[in-house]
N, C-alpha and C positions, 0 to 999 in steps of 0.2 A: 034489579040490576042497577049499579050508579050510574046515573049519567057522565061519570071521566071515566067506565068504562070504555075499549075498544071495541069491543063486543065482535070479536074476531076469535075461530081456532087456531089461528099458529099460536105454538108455545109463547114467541116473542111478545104479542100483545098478553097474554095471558100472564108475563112476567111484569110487562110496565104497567099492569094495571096492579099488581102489588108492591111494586118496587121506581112508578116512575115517576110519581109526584116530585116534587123541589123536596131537598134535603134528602129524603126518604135512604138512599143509598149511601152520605156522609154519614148517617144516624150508625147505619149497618159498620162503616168504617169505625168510626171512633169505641162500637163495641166488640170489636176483633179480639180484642188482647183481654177480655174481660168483663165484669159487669160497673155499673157505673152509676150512680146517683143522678137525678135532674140536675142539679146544678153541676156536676161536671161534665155532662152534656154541653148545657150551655155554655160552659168555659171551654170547652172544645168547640163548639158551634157559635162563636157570640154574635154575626150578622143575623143568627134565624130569631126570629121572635118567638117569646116565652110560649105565645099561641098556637104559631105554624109547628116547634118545635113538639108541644102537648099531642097536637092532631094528629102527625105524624108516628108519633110514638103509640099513640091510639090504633091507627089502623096498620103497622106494623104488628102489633097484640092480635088485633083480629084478623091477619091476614097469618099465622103461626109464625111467625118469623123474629121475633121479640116476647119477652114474659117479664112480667116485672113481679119481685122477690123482693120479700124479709131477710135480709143479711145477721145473724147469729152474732151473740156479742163478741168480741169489746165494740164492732160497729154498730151494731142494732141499728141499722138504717134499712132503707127501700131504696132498693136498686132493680135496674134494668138490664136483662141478658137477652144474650142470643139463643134463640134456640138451634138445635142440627139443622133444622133447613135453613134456618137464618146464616150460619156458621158455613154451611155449601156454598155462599156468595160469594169467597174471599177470592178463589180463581176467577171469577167473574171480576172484582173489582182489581184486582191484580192486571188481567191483560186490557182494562177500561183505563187502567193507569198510566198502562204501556203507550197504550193509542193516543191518547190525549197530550201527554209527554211528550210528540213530537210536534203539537204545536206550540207558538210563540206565547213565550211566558209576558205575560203583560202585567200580572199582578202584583201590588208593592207588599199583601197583607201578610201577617205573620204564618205560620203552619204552626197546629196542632200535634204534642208529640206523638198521636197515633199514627195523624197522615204523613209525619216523618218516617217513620218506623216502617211503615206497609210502604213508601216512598222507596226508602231501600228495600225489600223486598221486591220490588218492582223494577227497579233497577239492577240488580244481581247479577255479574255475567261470570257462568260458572266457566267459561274458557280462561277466565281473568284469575281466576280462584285458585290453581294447582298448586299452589305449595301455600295455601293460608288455613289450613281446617285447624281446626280446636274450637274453644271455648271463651266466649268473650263478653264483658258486664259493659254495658251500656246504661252510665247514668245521665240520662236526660230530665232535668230540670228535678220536678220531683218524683218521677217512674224511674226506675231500675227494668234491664231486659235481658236475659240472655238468648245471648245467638252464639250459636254452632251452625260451623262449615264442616260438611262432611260428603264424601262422593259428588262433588259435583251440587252441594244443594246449601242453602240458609235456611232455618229456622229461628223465629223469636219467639220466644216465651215472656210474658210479663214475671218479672220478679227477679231477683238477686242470681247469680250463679254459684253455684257451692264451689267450687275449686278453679276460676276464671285464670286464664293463659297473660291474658291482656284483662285491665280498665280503662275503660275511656269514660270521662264525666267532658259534660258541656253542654251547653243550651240549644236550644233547637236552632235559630241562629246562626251559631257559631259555625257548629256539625253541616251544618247545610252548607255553609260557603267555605267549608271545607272538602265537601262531598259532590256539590253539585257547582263550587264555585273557585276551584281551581287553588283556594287556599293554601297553603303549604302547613303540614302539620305541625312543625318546625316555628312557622313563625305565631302560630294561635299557642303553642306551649310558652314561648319565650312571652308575648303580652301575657300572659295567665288567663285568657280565653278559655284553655283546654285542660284539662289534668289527666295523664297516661300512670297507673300503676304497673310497671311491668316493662315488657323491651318496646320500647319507641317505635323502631322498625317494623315490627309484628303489629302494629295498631298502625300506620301508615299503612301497610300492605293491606292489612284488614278494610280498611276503608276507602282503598283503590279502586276494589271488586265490584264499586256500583256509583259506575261512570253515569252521568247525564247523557242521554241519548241525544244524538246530532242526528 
């Protein structure tokens, strides 16, 4: 048994002892939408060190939660996925997003587009949402997402939308002090911050649905 075991039966110790190290739970975020090379890891993670970052990803692999892959050409690269039980964490880091979200933002540092992305998803209020459902492309920086509003819910998918209602392109940034900072979408289009393919309105409304919790 490790000694950062908790060496307890409640489930809860039984979960931080695979999931509560430092980083351990951003790792699980940034591979939500997908699998990912080390170095886009680290450019999503760039405070973790190349070290903490490896170990981490280690005992993630040996805890089932993480698998790292041979990607098939034109990538022919080694990447790292989630597995199902790894993939079961996102409601967890979801209402972990929720809770944390109502304390005081103190930090100047940039976000990562994943923890943008699950950001909104966390933020979502399907009372806000009654007349926004469709189909909508989210290009952030260099990822593409589609989310659909439907019954009351959001989903993203990593990747292009086939037939998008709305475009929204912008920088993580940008979207964020749009979203979470009161920006008017109005004036991020007029600087060329933003770019909207489609009805303007319909992508303001779109991006009303996920207020900053007060």
């Amino acid at each position: 048994m490790s000694d950062r075991s908790y060496d307890e039966p409640c489930g809860i110790a039984r979960a931080l002892d695979m999931i509560g190290q430092r980083w351990a739970l951003l790792v699980v975020r940034e591979l939500l939408y997908g699998p990912k090379r080390f170095t886009d890891l680290r450019a999503g993670l760039p405070t973790a060190s190349q070290n903490v970052l490896s170990q981490r990803l280690r005992e993630l692999e040996d805890n089932g939660l993480v698998v790292r892959r041979r990607l098939g050409p034109p990538a022919n690269a080694w990447v790292y996925d989630l597995t199902d039980r790894g993939r079961a964490l996102e409601p967890v880091l979801i209402e972990l997003g929720r809770w944390g979200s109502l304390t005081p933002l103190v930090s100047t540092a940039g976000m990562s587009v994943f923890a943008f992305v699950l950001a909104l998803k966390t933020t979502f209020r399907p009372d806000l949402a009654g007349e926004v459902g469709g189909h909508y492309e989210l290009r952030v920086e260099d990822d593409r997402f589609h989310a659909e509003i439907a019954d009351g819910r959001v989903a993203f998918t990593r990747g292009a939308a086939a037939d998008p209602d709305v475009v929204i392109e912008g920088t993580v940034a940008v979207l964020r002090s749009i979203v979470f900072g009161g920006r008017p979408v109005a004036d991020a289009i007029r600087a060329g911050h933003v770019r909207i393919e489609g009805d303007g309105e319909a992508a303001a409304r779109f991006l009303a649905v996920f207020p900053r919790p007060s």
